[in-house]
C-alpha positions in Angstrom: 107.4 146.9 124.5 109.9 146.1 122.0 111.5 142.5 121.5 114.6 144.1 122.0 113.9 145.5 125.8 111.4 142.4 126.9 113.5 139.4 126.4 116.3 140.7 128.6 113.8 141.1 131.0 112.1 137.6 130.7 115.4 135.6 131.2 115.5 137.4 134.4 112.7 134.8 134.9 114.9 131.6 135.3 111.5 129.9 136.5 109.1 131.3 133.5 107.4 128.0 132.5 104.0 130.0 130.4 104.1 132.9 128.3 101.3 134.8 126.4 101.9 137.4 124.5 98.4 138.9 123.2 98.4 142.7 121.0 95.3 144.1 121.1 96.4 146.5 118.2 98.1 146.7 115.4 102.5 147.1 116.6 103.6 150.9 116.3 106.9 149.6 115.4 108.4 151.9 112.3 110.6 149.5 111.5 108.8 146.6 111.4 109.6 145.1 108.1 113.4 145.1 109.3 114.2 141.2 110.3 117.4 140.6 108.4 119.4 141.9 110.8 120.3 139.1 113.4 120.4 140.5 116.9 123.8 139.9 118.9 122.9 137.6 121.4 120.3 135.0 122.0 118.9 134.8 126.0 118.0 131.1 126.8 114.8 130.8 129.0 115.4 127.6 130.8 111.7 126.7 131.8 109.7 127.8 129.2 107.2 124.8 128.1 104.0 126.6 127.0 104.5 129.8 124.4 100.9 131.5 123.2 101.6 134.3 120.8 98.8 136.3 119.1 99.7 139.3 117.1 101.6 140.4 113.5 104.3 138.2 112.2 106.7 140.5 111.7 107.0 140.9 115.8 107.4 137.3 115.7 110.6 137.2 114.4 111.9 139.7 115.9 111.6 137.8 119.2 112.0 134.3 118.7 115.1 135.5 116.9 116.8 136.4 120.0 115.4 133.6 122.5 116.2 129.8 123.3 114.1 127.6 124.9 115.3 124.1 125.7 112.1 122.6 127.3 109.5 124.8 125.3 106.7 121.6 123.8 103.6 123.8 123.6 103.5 126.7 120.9 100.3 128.5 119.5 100.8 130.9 117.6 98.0 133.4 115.8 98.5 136.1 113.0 95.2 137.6 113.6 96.5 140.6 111.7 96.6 141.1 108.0 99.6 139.4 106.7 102.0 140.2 104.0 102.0 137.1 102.0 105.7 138.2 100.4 106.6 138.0 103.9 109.0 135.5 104.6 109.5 134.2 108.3 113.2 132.5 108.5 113.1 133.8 112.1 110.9 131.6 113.1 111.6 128.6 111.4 115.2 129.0 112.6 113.8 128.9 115.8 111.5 125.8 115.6 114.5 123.6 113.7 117.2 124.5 117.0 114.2 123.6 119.5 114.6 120.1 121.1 111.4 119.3 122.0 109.7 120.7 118.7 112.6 119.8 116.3 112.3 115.9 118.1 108.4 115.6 116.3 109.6 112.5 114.2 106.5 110.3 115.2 104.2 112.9 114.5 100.9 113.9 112.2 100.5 117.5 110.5 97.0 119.0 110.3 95.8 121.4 107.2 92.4 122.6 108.6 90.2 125.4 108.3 88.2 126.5 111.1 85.4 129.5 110.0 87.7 132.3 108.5 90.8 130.5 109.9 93.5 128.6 108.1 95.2 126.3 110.9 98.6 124.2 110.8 99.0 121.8 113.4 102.1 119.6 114.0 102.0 117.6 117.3 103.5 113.8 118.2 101.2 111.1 117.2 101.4 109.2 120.5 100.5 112.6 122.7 97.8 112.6 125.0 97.2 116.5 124.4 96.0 118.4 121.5 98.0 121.3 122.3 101.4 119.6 122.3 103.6 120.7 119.3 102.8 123.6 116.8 100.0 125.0 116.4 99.9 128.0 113.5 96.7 130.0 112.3 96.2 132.6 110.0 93.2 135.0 110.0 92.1 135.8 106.5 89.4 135.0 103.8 91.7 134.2 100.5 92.2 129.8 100.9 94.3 129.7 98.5 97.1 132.4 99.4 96.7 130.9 103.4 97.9 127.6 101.8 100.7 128.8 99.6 101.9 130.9 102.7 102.3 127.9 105.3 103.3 125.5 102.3 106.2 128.8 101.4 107.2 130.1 104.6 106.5 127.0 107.0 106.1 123.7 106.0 108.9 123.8 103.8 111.6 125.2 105.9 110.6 122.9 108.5 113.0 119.8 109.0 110.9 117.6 111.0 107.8 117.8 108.5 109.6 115.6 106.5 109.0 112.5 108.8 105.3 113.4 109.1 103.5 109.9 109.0 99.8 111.1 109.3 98.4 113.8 107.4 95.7 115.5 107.4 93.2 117.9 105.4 90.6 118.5 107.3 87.7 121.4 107.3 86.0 122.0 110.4 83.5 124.6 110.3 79.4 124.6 111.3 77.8 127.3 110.2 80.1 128.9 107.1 78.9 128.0 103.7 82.2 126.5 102.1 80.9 127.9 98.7 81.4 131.7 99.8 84.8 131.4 99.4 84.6 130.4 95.4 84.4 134.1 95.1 86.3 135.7 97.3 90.0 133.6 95.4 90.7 131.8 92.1 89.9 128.0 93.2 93.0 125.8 94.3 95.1 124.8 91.4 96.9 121.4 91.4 100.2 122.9 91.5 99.2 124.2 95.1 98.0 120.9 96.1 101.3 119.3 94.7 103.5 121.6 96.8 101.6 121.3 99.8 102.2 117.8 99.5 105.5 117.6 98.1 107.2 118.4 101.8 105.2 115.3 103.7 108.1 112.7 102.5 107.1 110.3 104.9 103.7 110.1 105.0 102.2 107.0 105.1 98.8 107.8 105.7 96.7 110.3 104.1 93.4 111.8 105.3 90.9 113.9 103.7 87.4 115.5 104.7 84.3 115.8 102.4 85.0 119.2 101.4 88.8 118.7 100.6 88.4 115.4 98.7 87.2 116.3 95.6 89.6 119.0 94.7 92.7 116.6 96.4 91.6 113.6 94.3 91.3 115.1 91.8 94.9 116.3 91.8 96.1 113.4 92.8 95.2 111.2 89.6 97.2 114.4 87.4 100.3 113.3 89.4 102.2 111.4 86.3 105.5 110.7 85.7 108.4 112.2 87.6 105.5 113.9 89.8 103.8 110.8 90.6 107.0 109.2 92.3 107.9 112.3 94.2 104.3 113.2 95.6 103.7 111.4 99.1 106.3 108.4 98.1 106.1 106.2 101.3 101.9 106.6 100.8 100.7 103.3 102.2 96.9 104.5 103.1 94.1 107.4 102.0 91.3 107.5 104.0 88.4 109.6 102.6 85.5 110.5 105.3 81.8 109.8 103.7 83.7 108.2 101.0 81.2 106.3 98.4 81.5 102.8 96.3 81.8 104.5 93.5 81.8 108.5 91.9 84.6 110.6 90.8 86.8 110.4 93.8 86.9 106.8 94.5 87.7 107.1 90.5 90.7 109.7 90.7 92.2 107.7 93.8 92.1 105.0 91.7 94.1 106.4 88.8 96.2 108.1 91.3 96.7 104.2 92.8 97.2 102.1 89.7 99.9 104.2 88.2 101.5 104.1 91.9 101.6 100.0 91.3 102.3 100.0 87.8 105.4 103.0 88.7 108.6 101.8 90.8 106.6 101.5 94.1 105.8 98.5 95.1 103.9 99.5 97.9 100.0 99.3 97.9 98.2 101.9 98.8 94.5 100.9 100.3 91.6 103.4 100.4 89.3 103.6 103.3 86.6 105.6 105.1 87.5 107.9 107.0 85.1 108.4 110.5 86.0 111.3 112.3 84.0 110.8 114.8 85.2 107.6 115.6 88.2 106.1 116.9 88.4 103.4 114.2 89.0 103.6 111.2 86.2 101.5 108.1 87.6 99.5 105.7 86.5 100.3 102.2 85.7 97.3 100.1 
């Protein structure tokens, strides 16, 4: 069904508090590249808390374009189908900016993770007592380095709230994929990438990184000189690093990257820690 015909019909359901919307093919559509056309009214549904969406982007917009929904907390979204990465999604991050609820994520941490073939963005409130509060983005597909230029691009970016992020994570969460495979599937991950994926996270104050993102963030991070090094991650008060050693190339980059943060216009320090995942403290490095 078209986004056109079903959202007139859901706001005929004043009570709808869950939706899922699942394709199980690809969207017939023919004119499905055609999103910069604004539709001519916008249906609110009053109830709606929980939205789960899995299908191609481009069907997205089309329908959050032409909804509002007040109370919605709860979105998951997954672009299971190959995506244009020229695609742009304004559509949706129009949507997420005039959503209460979502748009209200000031206390919150952002999560860059990669789960099997699976980039994931997650953006929930710090304080929540459920994992699924927020936004939750993934995006099927094998090239890392085009998943991350697309969220940092289309979605991160746009996005007002990430801007008062405080917590920030990279994290890669995967059992059974050999993380080398993908070295030849993509050119590695520049440090231009890594500076605009961080550029957005104003307010970050604390910075986490798993094993397998550490070296290739650390390493960016002591390149970050001059005018760079005072824009990137400015209110940075704490890096935690998980199997982090006493000494080796990353504890060495982080430490360039924080003595030319002292020796700059901030005169905040900036401590380095282990980071234990599986723990709910957190191990002071010495």
């Amino acid at each position: 069904m078209l986004p056109e015909a079903i959202v007139p019909a859901l706001s005929m359901l004043s009570s709808l508090e869950s939706l899922k919307l699942d394709f199980k093919c690809s969207w017939p559509h023919p004119h499905r590249e055609r999103t910069s056309f604004p539709p001519q009214k916008r249906f609110i549904l009053p109830a709606l808390a929980n939205f789960y969406f899995e299908g191609p982007i481009e069907y997205l917009e089309q329908l959050v374009a032409r909804i509002d929904t007040p109370q919605l907390d709860k979105m998951s979204i997954d672009f299971f189908y190959r995506i244009n990465f020229n695609f742009y999604c304004p559509r949706l991050v129009q949507f997420v900016n005039r959503t209460p609820t979502l748009r209200a994520l000031d206390d919150s941490e952002a999560h860059v993770q990669f789960i099997e073939r699976m980039a994931v963005l997650i953006l929930r409130y710090r304080a929540s007592k459920s994992s699924s509060d927020g936004l939750r983005i993934e995006f099927s597909y094998r090239e890392i380095h085009r998943q991350l230029s697309f969220i940092n691009r289309s979605v991160t970016t746009p996005l007002h709230f990430v801007s008062t992020v405080g917590d920030l994570y990279f994290d890669h969460r995967s059992w059974d994929v050999d993380w080398e495979e993908f070295e030849d599937e993509a050119p590695p991950i520049g440090n231009h990438l890594w500076f605009e994926l961080l550029l957005p996270f104003f307010a970050a104050k604390n910075l986490y990184l798993s094993k397998e993102f550490a070296p290739d963030i650390a390493a960016a991070l002591q390149e970050f000189v001059g005018d760079r090094l005072t824009e990137v991650l400015p209110k940075l008060q704490h890096i935690f690093v998980e199997e982090l050693e006493p000494s080796g190339p990353i504890r060495e980059n982080i430490g360039k990257f924080v003595a030319a943060r002292q020796l700059s216009s901030h005169s905040q320090a900036i401590a380095i820690s282990v980071w234990d995942k599986f723990a709910k403290h957190m191990k002071k490095s010495t």
